[in-house]
N, C-alpha and C positions, 0 to 999 in steps of 0.2 A: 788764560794763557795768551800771548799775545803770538802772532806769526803773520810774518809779511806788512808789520805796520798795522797791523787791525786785533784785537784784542776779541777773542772767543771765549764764548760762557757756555758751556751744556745746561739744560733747564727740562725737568721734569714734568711733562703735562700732560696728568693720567700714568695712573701707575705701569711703570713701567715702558713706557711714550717717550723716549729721550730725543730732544731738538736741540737744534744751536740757533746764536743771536750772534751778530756780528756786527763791529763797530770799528770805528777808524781810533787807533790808539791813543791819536792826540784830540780825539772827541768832537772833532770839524764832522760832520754831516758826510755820507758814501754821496755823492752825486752819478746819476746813473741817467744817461739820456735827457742833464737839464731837471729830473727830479730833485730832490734833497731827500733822505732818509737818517733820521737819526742812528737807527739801527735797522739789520735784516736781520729776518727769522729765516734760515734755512733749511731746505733737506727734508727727512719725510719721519716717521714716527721711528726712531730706532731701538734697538731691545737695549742699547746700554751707550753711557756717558764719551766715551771712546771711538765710537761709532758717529757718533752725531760729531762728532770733533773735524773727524777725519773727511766727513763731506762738508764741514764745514769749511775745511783748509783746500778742498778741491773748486769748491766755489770760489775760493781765494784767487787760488791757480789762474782759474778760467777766467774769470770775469777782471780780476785786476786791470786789467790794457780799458776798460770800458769807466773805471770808478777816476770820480778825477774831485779837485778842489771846487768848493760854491764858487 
């Protein structure tokens, strides 16, 4: 799904462990304080794919003002 320019994956790790990964939709690297990240893993173990989405999109929210171009 893509939302706010960044393209989110839900990912299964451990049954029933839903996380999200988060990536900038034109595939340029999240820069974060001068780091580069290809992708972010966020959020925490959640019971279903829906769930991980939606802190994933909160993270979006929050931290956008902070992700900038390399």
């Amino acid at each position: 799904m893509i939302y706010g320019g960044f393209e989110i994956q839900s990912f299964e790790a451990g049954r029933g462990l839903w996380h999200a990964r988060i990536q900038r939709a034109d595939q340029e690297p999240v820069v974060i304080d001068g780091m580069a990240f290809p992708t972010l893993e966020v959020g925490f173990a959640w019971s279903n794919p829906e769930a991980a989405i939606a802190d994933a999109k909160a993270h979006i929210d929050r931290f956008k003002p902070r992700f900038a171009n390399p």
